[in-house]
N, CA, C and O of each residue as an XYZ file, in Angstrom:
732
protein
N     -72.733     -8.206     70.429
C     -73.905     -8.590     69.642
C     -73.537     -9.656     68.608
O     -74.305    -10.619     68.612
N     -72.724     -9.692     67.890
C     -72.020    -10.616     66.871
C     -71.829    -11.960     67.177
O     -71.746    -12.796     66.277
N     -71.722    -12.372     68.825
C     -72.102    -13.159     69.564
C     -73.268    -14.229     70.068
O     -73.272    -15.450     70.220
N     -74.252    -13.187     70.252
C     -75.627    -13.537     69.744
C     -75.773    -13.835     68.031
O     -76.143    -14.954     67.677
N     -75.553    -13.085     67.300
C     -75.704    -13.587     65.847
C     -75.738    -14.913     65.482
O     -76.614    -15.602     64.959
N     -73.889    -15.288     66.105
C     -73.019    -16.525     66.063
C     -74.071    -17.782     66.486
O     -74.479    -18.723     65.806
N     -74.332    -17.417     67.849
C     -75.190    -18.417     68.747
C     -76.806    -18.739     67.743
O     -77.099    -19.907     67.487
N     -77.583    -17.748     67.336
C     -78.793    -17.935     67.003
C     -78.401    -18.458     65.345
O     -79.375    -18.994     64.816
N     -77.440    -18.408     64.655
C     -77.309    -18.845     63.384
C     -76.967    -20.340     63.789
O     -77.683    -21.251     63.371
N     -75.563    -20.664     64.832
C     -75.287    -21.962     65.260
C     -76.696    -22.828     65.552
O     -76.831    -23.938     65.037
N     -77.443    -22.414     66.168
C     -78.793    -22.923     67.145
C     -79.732    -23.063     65.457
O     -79.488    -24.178     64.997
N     -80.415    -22.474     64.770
C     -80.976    -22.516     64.006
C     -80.307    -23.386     63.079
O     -81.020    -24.334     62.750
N     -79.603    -23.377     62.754
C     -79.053    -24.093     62.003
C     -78.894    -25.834     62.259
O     -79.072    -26.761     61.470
N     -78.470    -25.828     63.750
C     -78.800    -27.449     64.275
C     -80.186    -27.862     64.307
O     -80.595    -29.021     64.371
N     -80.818    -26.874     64.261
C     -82.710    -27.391     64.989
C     -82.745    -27.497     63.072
O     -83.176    -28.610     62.771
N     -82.428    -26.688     61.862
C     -83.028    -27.456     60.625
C     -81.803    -28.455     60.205
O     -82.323    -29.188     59.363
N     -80.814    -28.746     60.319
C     -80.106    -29.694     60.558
C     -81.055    -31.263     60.757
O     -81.391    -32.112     59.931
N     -81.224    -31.173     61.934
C     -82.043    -32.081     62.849
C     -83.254    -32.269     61.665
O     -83.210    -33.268     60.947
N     -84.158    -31.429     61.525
C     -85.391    -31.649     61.252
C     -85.768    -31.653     59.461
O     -86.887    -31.787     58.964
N     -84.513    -31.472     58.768
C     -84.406    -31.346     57.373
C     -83.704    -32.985     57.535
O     -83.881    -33.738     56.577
N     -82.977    -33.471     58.653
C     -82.269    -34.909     58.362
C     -80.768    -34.585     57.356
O     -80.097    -35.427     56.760
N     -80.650    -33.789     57.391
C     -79.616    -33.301     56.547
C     -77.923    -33.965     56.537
O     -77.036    -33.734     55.715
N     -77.875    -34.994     57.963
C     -76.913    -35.658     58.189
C     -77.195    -37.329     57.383
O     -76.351    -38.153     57.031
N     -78.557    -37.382     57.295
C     -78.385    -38.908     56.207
C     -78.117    -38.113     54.550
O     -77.457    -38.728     53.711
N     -78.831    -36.415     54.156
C     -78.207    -36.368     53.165
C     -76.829    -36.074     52.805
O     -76.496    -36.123     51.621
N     -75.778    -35.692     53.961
C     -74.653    -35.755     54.095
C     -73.987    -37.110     53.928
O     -73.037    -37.226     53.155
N     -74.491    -38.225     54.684
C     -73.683    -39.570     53.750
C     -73.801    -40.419     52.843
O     -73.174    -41.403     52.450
N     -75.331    -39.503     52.396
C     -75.538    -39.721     50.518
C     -74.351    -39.365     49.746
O     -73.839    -40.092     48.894
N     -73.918    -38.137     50.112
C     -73.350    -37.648     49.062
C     -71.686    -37.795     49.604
O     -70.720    -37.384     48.961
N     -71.627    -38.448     50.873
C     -70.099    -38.938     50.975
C     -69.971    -40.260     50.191
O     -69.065    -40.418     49.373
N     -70.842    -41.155     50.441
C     -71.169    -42.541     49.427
C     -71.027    -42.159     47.963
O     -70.375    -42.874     47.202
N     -71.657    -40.986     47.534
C     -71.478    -41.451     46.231
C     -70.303    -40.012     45.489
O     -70.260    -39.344     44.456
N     -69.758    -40.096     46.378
C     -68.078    -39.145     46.464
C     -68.058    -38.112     46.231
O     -67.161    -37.641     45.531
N     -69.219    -37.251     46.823
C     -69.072    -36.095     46.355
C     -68.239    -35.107     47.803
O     -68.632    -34.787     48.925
N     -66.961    -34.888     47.045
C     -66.489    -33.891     48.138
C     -66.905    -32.959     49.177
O     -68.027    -32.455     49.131
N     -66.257    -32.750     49.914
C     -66.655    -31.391     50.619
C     -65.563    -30.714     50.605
O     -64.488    -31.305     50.707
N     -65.628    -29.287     50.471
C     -64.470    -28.197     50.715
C     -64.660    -27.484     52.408
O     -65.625    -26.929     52.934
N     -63.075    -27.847     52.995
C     -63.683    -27.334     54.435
C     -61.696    -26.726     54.740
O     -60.705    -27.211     55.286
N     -62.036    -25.442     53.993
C     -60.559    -25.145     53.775
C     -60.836    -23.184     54.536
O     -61.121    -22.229     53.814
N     -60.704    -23.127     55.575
C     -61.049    -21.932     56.442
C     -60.311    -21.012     55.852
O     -61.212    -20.183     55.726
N     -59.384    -20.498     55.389
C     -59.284    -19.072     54.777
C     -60.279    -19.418     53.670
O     -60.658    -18.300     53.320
N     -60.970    -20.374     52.860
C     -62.083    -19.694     51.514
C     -63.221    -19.842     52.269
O     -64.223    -20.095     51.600
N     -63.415    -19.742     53.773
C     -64.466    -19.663     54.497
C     -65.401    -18.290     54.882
O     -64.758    -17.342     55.333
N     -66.548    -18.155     54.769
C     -67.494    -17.151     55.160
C     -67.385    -17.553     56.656
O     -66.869    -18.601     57.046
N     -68.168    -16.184     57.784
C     -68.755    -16.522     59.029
C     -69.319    -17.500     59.201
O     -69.039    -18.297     60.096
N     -70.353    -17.654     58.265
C     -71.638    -18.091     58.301
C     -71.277    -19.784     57.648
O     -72.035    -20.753     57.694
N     -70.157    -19.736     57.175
C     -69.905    -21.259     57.000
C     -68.871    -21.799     58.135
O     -68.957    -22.990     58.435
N     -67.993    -21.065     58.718
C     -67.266    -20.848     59.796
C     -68.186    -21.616     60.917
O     -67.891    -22.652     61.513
N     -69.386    -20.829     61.045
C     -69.909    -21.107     62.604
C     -70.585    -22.548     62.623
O     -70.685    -23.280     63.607
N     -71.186    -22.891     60.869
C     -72.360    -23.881     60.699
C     -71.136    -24.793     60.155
O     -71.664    -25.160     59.105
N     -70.152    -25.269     60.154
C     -69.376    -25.966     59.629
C     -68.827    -26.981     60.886
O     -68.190    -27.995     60.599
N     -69.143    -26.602     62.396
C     -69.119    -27.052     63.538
C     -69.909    -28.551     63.416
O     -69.599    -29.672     63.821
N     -70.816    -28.149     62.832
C     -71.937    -29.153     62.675
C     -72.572    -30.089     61.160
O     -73.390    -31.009     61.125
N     -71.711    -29.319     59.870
C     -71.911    -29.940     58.522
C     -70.817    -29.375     57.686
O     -70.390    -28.222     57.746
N     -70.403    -30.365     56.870
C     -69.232    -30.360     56.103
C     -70.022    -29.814     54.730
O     -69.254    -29.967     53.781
N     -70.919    -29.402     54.427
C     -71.708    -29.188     53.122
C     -72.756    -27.715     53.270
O     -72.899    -26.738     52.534
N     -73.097    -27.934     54.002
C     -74.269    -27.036     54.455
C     -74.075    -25.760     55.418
O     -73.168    -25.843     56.246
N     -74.992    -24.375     55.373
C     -74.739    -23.628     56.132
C     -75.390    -22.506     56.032
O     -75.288    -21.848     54.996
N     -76.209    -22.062     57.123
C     -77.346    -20.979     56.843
C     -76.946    -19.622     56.330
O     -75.911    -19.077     56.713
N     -77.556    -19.221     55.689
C     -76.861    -17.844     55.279
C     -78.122    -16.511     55.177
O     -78.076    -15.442     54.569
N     -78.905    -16.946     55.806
C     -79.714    -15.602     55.824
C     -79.356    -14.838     57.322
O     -79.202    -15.317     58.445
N     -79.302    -13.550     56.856
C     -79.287    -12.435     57.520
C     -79.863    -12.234     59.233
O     -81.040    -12.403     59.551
N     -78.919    -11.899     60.065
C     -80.194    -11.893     61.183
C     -79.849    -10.567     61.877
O     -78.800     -9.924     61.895
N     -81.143    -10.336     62.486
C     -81.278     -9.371     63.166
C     -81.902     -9.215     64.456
O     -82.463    -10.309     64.515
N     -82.134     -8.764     65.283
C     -82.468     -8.539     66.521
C     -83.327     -7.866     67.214
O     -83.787     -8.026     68.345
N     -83.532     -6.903     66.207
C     -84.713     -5.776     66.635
C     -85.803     -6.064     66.532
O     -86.575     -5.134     66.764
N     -86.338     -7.180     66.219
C     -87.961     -7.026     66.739
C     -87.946     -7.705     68.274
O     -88.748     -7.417     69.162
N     -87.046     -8.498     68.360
C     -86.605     -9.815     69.580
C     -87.003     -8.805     70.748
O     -86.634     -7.648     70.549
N     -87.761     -9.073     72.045
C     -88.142     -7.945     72.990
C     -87.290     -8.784     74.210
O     -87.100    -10.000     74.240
N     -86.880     -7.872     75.107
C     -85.697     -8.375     76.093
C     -85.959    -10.229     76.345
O     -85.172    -11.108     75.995
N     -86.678    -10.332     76.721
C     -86.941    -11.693     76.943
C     -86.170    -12.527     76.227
O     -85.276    -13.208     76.729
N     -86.490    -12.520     74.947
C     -86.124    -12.990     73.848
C     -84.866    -12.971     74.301
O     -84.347    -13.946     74.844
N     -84.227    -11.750     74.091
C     -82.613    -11.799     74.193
C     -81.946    -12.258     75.184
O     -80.889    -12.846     74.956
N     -82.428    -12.087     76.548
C     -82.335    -12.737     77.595
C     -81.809    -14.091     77.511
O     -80.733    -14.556     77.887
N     -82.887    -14.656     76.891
C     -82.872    -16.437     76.532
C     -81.447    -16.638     75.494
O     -80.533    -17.433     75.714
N     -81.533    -15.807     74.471
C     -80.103    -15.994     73.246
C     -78.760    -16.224     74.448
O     -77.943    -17.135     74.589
N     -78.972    -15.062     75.119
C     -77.534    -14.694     75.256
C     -77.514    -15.817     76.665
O     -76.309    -15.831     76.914
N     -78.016    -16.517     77.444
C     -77.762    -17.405     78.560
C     -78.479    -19.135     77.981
O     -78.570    -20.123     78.710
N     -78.830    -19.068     76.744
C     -78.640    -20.515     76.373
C     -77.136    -21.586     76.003
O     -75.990    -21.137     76.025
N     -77.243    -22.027     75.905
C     -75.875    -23.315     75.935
C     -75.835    -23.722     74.163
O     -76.252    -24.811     73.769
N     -75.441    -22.986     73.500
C     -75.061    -23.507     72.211
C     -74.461    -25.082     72.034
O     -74.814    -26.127     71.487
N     -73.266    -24.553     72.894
C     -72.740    -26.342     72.675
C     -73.568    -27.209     72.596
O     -73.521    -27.984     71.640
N     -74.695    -27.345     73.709
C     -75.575    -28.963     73.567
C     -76.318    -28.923     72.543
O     -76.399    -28.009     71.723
N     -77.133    -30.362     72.576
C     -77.789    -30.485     72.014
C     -79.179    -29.344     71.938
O     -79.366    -28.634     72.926
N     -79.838    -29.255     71.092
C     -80.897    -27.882     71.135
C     -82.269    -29.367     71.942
O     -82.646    -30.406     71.401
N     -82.501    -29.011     72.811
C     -83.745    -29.537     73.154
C     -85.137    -28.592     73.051
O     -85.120    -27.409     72.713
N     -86.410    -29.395     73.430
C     -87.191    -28.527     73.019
C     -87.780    -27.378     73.477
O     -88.778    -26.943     72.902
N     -87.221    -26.717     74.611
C     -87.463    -25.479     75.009
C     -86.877    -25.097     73.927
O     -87.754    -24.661     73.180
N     -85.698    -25.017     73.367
C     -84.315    -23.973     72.236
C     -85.687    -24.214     71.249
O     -86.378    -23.254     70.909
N     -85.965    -25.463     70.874
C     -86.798    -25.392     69.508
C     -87.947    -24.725     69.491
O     -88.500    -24.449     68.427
N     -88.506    -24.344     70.831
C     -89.678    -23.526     70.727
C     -90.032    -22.116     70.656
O     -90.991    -21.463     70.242
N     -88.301    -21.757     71.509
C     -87.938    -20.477     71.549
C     -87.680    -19.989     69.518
O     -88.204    -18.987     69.030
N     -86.681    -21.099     68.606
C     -86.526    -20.569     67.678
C     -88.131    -20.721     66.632
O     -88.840    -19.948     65.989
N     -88.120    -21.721     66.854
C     -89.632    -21.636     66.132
C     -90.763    -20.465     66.424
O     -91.528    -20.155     65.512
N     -90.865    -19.727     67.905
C     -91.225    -18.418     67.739
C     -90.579    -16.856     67.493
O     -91.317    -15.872     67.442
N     -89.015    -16.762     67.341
C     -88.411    -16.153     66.806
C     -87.774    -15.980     65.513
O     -87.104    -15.005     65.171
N     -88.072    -17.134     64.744
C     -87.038    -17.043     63.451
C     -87.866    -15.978     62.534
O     -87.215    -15.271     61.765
N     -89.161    -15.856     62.589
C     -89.725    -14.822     61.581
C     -89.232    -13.394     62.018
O     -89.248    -12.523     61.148
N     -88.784    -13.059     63.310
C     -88.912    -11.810     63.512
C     -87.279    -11.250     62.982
O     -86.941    -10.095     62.727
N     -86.236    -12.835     62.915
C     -84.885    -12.592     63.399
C     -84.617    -12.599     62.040
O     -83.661    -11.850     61.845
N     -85.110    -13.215     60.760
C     -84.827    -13.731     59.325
C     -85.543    -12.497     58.715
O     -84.737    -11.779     58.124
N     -86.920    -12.004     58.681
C     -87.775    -11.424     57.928
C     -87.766    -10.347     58.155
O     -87.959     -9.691     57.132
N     -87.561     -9.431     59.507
C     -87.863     -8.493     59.934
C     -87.745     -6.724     58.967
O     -88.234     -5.606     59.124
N     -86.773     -7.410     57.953
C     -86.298     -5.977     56.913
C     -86.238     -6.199     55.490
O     -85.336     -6.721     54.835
N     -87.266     -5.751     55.142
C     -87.771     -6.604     53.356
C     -86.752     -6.171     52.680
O     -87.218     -5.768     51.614
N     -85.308     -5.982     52.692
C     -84.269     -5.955     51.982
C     -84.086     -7.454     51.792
O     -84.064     -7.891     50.642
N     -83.939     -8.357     52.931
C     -83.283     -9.757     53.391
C     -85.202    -10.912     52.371
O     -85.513    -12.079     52.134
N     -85.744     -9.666     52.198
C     -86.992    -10.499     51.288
C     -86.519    -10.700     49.721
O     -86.619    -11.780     49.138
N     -86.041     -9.621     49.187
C     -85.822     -9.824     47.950
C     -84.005     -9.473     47.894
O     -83.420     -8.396     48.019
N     -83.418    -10.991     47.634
C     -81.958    -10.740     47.876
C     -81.361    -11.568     47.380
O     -81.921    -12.664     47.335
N     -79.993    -11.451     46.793
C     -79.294    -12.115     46.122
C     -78.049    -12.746     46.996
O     -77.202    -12.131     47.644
N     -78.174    -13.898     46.848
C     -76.877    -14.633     47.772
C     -75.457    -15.134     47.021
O     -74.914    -16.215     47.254
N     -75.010    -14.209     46.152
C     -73.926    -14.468     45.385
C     -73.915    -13.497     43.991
O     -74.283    -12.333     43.831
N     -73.503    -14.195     43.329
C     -73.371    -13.324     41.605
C     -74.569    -12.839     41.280
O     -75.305    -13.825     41.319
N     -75.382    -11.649     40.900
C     -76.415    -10.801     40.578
C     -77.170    -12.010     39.652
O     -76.913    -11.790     38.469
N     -78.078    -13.300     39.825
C     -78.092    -14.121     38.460
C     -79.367    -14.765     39.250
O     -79.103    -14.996     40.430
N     -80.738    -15.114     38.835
C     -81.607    -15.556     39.075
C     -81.502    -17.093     40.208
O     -82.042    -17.259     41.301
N     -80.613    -18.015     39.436
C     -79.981    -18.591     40.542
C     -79.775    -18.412     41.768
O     -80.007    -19.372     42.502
N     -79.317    -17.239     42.328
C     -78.552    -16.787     43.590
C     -79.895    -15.901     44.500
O     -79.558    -15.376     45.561
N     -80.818    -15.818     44.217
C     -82.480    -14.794     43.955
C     -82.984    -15.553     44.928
O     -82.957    -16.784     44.953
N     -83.595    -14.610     45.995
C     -85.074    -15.165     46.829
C     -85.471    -13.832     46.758
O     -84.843    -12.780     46.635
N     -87.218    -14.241     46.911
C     -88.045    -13.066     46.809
C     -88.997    -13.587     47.894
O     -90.067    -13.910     47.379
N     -88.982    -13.712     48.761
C     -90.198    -13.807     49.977
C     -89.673    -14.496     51.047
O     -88.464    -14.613     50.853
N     -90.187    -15.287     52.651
C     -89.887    -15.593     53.579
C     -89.131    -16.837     52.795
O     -89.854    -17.655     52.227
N     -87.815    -16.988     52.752
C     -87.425    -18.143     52.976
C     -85.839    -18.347     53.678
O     -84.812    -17.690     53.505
N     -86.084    -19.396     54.428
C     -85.009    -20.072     54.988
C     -83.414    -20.411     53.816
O     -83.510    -21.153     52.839
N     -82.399    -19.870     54.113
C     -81.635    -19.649     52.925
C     -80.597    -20.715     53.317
O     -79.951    -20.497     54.342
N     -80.362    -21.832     52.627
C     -78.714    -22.399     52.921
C     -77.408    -22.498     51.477
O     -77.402    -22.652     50.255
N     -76.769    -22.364     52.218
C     -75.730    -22.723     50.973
C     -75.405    -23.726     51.504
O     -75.443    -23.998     52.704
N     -74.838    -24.752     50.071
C     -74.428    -26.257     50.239
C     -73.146    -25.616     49.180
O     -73.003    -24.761     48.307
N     -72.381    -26.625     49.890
C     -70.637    -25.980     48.956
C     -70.458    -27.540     49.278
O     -70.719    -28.327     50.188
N     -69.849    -27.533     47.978
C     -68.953    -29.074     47.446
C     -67.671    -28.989     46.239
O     -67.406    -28.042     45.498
N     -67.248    -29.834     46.304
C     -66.451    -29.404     45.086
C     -66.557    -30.665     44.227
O     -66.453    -31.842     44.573
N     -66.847    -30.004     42.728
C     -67.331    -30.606     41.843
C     -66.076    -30.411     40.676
O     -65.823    -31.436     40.044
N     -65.490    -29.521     40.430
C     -64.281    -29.686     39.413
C     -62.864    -30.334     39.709
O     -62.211    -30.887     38.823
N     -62.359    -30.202     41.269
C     -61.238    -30.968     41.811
C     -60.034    -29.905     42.079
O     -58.847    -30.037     42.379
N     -60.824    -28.871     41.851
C     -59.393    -27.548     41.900
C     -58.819    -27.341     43.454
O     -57.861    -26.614     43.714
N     -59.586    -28.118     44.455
C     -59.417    -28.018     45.813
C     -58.362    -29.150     45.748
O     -57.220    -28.838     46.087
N     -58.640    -30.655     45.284
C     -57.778    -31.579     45.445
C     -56.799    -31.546     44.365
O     -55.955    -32.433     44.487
N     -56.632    -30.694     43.205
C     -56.050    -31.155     42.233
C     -56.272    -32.236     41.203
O     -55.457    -32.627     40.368
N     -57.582    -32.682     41.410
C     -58.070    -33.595     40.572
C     -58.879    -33.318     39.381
O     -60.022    -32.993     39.700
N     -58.691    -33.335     38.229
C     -59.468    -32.881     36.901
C     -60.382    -34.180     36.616
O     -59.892    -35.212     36.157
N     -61.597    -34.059     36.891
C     -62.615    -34.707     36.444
C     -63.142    -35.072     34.891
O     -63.113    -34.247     33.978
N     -63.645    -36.495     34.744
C     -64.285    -36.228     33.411
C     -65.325    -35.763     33.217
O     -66.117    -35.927     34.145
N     -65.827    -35.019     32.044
C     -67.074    -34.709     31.743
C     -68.571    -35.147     32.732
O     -69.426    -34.600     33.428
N     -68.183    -36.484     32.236
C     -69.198    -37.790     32.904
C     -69.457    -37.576     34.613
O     -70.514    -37.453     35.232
N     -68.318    -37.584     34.991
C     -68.202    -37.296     36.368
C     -68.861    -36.367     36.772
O     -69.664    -36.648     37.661
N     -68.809    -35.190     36.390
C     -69.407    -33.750     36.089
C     -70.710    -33.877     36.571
O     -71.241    -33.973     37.678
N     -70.990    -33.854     35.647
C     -72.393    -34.321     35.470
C     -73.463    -35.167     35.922
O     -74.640    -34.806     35.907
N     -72.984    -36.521     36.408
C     -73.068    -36.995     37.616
C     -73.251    -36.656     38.665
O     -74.262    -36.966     39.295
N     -72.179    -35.829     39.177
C     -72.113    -35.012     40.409
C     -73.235    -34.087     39.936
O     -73.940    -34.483     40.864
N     -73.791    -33.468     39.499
C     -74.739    -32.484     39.312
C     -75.771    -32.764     39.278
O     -76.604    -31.895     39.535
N     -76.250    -34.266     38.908
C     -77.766    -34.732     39.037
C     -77.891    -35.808     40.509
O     -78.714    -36.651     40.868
N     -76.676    -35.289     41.061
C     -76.948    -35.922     42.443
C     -77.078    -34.754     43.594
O     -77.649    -34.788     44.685
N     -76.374    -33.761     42.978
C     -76.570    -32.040     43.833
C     -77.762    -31.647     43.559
O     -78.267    -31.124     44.553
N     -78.525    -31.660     42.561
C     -79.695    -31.167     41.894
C     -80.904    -32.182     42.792
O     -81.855    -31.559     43.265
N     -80.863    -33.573     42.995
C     -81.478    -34.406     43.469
C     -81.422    -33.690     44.950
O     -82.319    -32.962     45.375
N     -80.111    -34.047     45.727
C     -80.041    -33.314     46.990
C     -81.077    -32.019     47.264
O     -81.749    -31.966     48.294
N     -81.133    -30.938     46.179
C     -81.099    -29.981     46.310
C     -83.362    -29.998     46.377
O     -83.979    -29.215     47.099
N     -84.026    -30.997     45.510
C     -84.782    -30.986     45.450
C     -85.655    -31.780     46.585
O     -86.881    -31.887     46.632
N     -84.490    -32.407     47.660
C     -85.150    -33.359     48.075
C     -85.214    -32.160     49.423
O     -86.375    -32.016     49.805
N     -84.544    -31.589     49.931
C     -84.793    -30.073     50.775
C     -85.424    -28.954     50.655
O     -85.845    -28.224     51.552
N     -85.491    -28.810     49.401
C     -86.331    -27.537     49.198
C     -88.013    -28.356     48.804
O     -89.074    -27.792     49.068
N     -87.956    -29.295     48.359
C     -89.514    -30.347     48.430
C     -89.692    -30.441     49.964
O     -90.075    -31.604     50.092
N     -89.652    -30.024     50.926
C     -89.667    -30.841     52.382
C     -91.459    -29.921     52.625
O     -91.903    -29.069     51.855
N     -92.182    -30.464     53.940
C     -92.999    -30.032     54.013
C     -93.391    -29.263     55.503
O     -94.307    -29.104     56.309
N     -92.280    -28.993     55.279
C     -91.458    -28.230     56.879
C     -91.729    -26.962     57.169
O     -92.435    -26.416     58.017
N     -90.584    -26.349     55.740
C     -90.379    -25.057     56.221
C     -90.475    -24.653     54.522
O     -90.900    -25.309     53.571
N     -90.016    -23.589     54.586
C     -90.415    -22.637     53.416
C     -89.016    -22.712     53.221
O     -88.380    -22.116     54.089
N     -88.078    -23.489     51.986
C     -86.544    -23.608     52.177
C     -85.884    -23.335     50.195
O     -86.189    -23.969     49.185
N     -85.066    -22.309     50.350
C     -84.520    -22.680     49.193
C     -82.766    -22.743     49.800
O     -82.136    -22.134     50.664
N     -82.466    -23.782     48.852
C     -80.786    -24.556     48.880
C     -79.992    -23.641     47.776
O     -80.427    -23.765     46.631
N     -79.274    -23.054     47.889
C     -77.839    -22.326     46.893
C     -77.073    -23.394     46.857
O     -76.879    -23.966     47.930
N     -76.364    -24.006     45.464
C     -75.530    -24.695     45.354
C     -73.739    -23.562     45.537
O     -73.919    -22.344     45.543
N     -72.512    -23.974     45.639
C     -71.786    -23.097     45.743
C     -70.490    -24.551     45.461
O     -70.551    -25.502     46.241
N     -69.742    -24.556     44.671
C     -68.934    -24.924     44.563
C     -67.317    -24.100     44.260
O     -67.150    -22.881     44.299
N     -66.416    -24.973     44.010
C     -65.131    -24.221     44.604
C     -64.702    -23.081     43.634
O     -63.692    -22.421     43.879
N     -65.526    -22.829     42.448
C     -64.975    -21.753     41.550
C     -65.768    -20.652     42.451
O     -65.031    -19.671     42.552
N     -67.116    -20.429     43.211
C     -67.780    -19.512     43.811
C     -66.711    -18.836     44.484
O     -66.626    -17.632     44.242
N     -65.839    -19.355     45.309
C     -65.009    -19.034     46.636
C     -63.170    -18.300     45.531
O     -62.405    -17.462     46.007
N     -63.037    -18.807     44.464
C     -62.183    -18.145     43.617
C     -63.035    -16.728     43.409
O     -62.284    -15.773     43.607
N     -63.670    -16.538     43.249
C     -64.968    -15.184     42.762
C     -64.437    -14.108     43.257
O     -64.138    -13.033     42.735
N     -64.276    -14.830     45.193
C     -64.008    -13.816     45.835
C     -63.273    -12.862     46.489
O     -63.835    -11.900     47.012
């Protein structure tokens, strides 16, 4: 089953990939130098599997299976992850993601990190974490203030220009490299 998980987080994740454009905001923020941390022991699953496909980004809501009726599963477990998702995959997830994301109002009101309003969703939404590194403790580089800060009204920009989309119902977790010390 963990298999299927893998596959429908990989697959979902390329189809809002694709449709969030999330690869031109990926060489926004290589242009204007904002790191990425892609260092697999401070890696989650869920950045593990979506890291195939983005150096920044990576879905992190919960999935499940039980509302999915054989069919459904049928299709998970004999689709082709590797390719590209064409639009049969996109039609299949576009009528499964409510049942596979929402299905257990625990995953409605939930915290994706430190207990802190920040880390908080309370209703259907599509969850990603974006991890960067903003202090330099990955490269050894101590930043100035200025820099800082910078980097933060360009994460904050990023962050508004995805969760503004008129797509999907999306909130962005920022996560930088002190998050992954936490743990």
């Amino acid at each position: 089953m963990q298999d299927l998980v893998s596959n429908y987080r990989l697959l979902y994740f390329k189809y809002i990939y694709d449709k969030l454009n999330l690869k031109e905001i990926e060489e926004y923020l290589i242009n204007n130098k904002i790191n990425y941390i892609i260092d697999e022991k401070l890696m989650s699953k869920e950045e593990l599997i979506c890291s195939k496909n983005s150096k920044y980004f990576y879905l992190l809501n919960d999935i499940s299976f039980d509302l999915l009726n054989e069919k459904e599963l049928s299709y998970l477990k004999n689709v082709n992850v590797d390719n590209n998702i064409n639009e049969e995959v996109i039609n299949f997830l576009e009528q499964t993601y409510k049942k596979v994301f929402f299905n257990n109002p625990r995953n409605l009101d939930k915290y994706y990190g430190i207990v802190s309003e920040f880390y908080h969703i309370n209703g259907e939404y599509i969850v990603l974490g974006f991890k960067f590194e903003e202090l330099g403790f990955v490269s050894k580089i101590m930043k100035k203030r200025k820099e800082i800060e910078e980097i933060n009204l360009i994460i904050d920009d990023v962050i508004k220009k995805i969760e503004s989309n008129n797509l999907l119902a999306l909130k962005v977790f920022k996560y930088n490299e002190l998050f992954d010390a936490k743990r």
